[in-house]
VMD Tcl script that draws the C-alpha trace (Angstrom):
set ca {
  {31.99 102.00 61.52}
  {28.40 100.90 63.29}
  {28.22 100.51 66.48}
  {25.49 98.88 69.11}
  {24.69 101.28 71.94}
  {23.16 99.28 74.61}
  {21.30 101.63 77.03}
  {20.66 99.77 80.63}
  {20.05 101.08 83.91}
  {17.43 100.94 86.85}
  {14.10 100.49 85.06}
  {12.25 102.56 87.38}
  {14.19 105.65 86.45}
  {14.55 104.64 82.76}
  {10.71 104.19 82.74}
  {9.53 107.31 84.91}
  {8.83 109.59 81.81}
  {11.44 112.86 83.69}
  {14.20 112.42 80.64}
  {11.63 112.63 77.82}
  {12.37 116.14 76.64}
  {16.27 114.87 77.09}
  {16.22 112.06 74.97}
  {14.27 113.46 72.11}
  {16.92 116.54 72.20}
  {19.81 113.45 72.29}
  {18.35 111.39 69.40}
  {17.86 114.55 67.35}
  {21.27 115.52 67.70}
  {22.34 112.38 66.52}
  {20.53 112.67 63.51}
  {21.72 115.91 63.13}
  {25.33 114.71 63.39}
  {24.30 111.89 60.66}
  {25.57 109.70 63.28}
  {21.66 107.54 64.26}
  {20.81 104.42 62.22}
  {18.04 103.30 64.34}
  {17.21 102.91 67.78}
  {14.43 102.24 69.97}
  {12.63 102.12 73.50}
  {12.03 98.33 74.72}
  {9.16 97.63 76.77}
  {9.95 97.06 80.56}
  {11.32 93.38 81.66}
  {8.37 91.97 82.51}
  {7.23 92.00 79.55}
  {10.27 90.02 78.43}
  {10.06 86.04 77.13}
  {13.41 84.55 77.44}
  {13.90 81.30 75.04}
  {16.56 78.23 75.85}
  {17.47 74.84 74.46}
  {17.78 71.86 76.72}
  {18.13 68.43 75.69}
  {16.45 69.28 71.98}
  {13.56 70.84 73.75}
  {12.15 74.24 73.68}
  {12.44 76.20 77.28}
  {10.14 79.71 77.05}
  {10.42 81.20 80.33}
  {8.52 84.41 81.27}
  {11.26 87.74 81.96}
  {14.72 88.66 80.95}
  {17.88 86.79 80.16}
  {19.30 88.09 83.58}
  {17.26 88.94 86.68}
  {19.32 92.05 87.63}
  {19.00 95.67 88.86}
  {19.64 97.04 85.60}
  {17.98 95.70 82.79}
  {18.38 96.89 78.86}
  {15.75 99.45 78.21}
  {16.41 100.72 74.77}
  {19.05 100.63 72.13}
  {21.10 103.15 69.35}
  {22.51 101.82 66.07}
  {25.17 104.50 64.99}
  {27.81 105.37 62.60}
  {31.09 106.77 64.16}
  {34.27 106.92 62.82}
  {36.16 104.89 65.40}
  {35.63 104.06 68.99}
  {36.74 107.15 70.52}
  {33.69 109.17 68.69}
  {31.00 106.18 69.81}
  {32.31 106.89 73.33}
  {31.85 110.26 73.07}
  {28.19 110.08 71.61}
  {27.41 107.32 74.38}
  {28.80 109.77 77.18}
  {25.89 112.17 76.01}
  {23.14 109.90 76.61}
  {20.67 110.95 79.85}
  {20.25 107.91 81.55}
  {24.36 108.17 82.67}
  {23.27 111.34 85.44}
  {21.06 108.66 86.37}
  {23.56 106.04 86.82}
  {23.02 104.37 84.21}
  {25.05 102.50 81.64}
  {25.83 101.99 78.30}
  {27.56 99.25 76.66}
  {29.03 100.32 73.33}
  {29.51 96.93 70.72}
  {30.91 97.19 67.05}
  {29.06 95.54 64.43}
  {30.09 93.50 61.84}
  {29.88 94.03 58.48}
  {27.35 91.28 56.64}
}
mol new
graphics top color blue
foreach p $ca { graphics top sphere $p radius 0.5 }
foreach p [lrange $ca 0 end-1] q [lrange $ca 1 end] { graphics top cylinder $p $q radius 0.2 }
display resetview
């Protein structure tokens, strides 16, 4: 089954460049597990453009969805055989000894 891993956390220590090494030893052990799909780095919130409907009309609003300490700064599409082995690959990620977060959501099949 694919799942979503969400990867959120303060942006400051997402964005400070001291996990680099980390995270390219985590993604290649994904792909060594035949477990990554995809993935990839967003650009910080600011650079975010947040889209509504009101009424019938258009609202395009500069920033995230959510103005809050942690924002979403990257993403993993995976292959796990149930939930228990996405939890397990999530719990591996760097960002966590940061206190960071990751949100893990199945996907369904189209």
């Amino acid at each position: 089954m694919r799942y979503l891993l969400l990867i959120a956390g303060d942006e400051n220590k997402l964005n400070n460049g001291q996990r680099t090494e980390a995270w390219g030893t985590y993604t290649q052990d994904l792909a060594t597990g035949n477990n990554l799909r995809g993935g990839e780095r967003l650009r910080p919130s600011t650079s975010a453009t947040t889209v509504r409907l009101n009424g019938g009309s258009r609202l395009v609003s500069d920033g995230p969805y959510a103005e809050t300490k942690e924002q979403l700064g990257g993403f993993y599409l995976i292959e796990a055989t149930d939930l228990d082995q996405a939890v397990e690959l999530a719990s591996k990620m760097p960002h966590l000894e940061d206190g960071g977060v990751v949100e893990i959501r199945p996907i369904w099949d189209m």
